[in-house]
N, C-alpha and C positions, 0 to 999 in steps of 0.2 A: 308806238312802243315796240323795240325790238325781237322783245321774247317773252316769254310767259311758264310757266309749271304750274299745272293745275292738280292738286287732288281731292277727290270729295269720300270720306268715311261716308258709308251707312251700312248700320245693324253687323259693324263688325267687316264689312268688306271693303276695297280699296279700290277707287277709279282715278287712273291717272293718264294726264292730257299733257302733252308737249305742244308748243305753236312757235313760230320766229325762231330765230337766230341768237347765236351767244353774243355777234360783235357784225356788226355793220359791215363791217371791212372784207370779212375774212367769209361769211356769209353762213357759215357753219349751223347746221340745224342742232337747237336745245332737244334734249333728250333724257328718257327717266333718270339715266345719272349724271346730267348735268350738276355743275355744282351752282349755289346761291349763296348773296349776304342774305342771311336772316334779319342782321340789322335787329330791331327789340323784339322780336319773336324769339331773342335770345335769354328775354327774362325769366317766362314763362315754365322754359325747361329750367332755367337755375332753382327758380320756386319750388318746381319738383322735387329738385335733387335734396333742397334743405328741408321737406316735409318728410322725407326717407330720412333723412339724420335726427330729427325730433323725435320720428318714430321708435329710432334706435337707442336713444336718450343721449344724443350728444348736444342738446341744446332744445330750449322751450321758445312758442310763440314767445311770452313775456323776457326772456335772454335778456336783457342788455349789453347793445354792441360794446360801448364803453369798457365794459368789462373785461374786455377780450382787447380790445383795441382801442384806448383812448386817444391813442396819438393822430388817430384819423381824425378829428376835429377838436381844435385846441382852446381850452378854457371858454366854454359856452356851457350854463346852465343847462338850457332848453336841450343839445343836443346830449346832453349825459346821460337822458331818461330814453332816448330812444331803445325802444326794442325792436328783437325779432321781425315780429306781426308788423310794426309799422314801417319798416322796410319794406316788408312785402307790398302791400296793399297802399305803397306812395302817401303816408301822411306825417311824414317825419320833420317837415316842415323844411327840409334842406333843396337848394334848388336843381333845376335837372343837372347843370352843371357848375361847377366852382366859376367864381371869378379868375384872373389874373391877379388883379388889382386888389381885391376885398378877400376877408381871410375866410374861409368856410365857415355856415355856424345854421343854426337853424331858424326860419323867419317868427318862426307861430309855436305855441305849443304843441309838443308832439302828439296825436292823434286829432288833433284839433279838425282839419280838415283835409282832401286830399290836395297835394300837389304833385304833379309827378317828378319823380325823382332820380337820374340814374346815379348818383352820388350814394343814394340811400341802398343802393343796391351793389355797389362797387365796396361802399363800405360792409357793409354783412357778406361776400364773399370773402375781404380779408378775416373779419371775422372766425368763418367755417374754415378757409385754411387754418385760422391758426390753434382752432380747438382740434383737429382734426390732424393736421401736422404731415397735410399732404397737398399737391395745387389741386389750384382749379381744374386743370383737363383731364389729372389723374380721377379725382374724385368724379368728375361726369363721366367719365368710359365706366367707372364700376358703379356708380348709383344708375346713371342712364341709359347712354349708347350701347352695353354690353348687353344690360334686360332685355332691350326693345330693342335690340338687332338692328340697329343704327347705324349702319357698319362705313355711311359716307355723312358722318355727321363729325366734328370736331370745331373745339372753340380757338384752337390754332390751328394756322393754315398748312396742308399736310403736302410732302411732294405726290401722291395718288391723285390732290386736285390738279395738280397741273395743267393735263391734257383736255380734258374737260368741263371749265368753269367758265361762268357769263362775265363780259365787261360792263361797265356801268355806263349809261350817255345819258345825255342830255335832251332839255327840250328839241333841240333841233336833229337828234338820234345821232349826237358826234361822241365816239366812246371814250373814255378819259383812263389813267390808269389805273390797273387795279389795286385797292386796299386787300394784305396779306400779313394778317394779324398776325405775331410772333409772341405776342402775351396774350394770355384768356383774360377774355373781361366779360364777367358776368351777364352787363346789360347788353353789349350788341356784339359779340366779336365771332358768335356761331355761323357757319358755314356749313349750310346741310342739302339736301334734297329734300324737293316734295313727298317724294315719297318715306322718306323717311322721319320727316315730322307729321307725315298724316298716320304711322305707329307711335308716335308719341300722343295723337291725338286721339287714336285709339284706348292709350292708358288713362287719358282724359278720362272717356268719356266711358270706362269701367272702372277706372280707381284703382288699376294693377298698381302691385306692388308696395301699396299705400293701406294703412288702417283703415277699415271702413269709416269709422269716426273722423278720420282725420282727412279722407276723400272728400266727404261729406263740409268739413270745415272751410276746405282749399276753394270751395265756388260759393260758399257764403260772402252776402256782402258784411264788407266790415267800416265801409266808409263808402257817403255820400259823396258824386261830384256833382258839386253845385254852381258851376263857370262854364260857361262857352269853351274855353281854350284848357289846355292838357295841365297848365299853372296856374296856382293861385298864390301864390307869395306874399303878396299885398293884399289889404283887405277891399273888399269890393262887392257888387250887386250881383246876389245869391237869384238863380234861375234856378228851374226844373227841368233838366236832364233827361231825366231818369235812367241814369248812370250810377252804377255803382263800382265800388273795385271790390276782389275779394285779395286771396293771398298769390297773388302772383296774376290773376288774369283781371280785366275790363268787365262789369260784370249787365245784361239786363235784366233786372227782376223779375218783371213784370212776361219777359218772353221768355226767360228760362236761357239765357243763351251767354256764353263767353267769349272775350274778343280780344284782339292785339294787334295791332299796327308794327310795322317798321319804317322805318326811312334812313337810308344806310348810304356811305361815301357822298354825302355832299347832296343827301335829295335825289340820288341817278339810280336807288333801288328803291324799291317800292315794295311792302309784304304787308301780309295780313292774314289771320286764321280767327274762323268763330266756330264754333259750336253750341251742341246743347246736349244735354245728357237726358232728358224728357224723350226727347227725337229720336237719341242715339246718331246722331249727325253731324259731320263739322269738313269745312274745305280750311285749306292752305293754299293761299296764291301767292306765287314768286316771281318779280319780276324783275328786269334791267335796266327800265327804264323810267325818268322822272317824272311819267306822265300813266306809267301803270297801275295807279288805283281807280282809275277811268274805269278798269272793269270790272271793281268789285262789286257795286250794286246790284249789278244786273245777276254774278256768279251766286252772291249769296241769295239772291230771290229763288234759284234754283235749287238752292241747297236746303233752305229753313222756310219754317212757315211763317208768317205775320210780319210787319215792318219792323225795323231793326234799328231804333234810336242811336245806336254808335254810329251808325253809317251820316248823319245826320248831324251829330255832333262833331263828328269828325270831318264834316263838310267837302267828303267826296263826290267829285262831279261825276255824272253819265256820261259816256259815250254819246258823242250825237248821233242823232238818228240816219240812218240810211235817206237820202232824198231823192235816191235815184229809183 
């Protein structure tokens, strides 16, 4: 793996680690203000920003997107009833992405069970633009990056990244070109630092800026996942997890703790952030390379207490062991 940004919140304070290089070639050492794809750690903050506008009353968990935006999927029942809430929490029954071939629409009844979805989330961004009658980046600088002093974070790619942001490579550490998002896209298009979502992670894990109530609501589970794998579209042989999702994050019940994955440009970025609010604890790890979740087990053992069932369902491997 060519590079790494590590940060670990606890009790309010912030530790942050650089390792490797932005790009093979060039050799150049990652640093606090390196830049990163976030890739779906880009959800997470969206979920934020639309529990700040329900707060506001621009829109309720129950909303129906239809409402707002029917043209987003066309003449389907099932997708008419989606709300809010089940955007959030991937049970909208739409899959992660549209076909080419087949026309969008939803598999299952909506809240039925979760599938993940970045569809269901692309759509409730147009949504919030269009109740709101402002974009996507405008609306994240004043809900999010402005609050929480975010100040190298953005869902489009800014010239400030230029000079220092990572390349993405491959299994064999070959770096490939960089993706430079020119539209926000809710589900993965953020571009940030470690350091800068371990203060979003911060709001996390105190509920700045959020109703108590509605803090409180945003890390409840609202749907079971009952599949091996991040889709269930098709019906199929229901396991125990013990996964849940709540309104924007991965949820464990049972340990108290929140989680997200990314995997950005083609597999060649690699991200991940958990916490817990019991603990008051959470890391963000970023990386560039397609074989960088190799380090997460070992990083979150350090971080949180007890085994951590997403790591498992998500079927990240360990680093091997040193044999020398």
């Amino acid at each position: 793996m060519p590079g790494a940004s590590v940060a670990v919140v606890r009790s309010g304070r912030v530790d942050l680690r650089c390792a490797g290089v932005i790009h093979t070639v060039t050799r150049v050492a990652v640093n606090d203000e390196t830049i990163f794809d976030a890739a779906s750690l880009s959800k997470p903050v969206f979920a934020y920003a639309v529990l700040r506008l329900i707060d506001a009353g621009y829109l309720s968990l129950e909303t129906k997107l239809s409402a707002w935006v029917p043209e987003y999927v066309d003449d389907d029942t099932r997708s008419a009833v989606v709300t809010v809430g089940q955007a959030l929490c991937h049970s909208t029954g739409l899959p992660n992405w549209r076909s080419a071939e087949f026309p969008l629409r939803s598999h299952f009844a909506p809240g039925q069970r979760f599938s993940y979805s970045g569809e269901g989330y692309t759509w409730l961004q147009k949504v919030v633009e269009r109740i709101t009658g402002e974009p996507l980046e405008q609306l994240m600088c004043s809900l999010v990056f402005q609050p929480l002093a975010m100040t190298r974070s953005s869902y489009v790619w800014q010239p400030a990244f230029e000079t220092n942001h990572v390349a993405p490579h491959d299994s064999a550490q070959q770096a490939g070109p960089k993706r430079k998002p020119q539209e926000a896209m809710a589900a993965f298009s953020l571009h940030t630092t470690a350091g800068d979502y371990a203060r979003f992670l911060q709001a996390v894990l105190t509920g700045a800026h959020l109703r108590s109530e509605t803090a409180s609501l945003w890390l409840k589970p609202h749907v079971s996942v009952r599949r091996r794998g991040i889709t269930a579209i098709r019906p199929g042989l229901d396991v125990d997890t013990d996964i849940s999702w709540g309104l924007g994050w991965g949820l464990d019940p049972a340990q108290g703790a929140f989680f997200q994955w990314g995997d950005g440009d083609q597999g060649r970025h690699k991200t991940f952030a958990i916490g817990s609010v019991s603990e008051q604890a959470a890391t963000v790890i970023l990386t560039n390379g397609s074989q960088g979740m190799a380090i997460v087990p070992e990083l979150v053992e350090g971080v949180l207490a007890g085994n951590q069932p997403c790591i498992e369902w998500l079927g990240y491997e360990r680093l091997p062991k040193d044999s020398s």
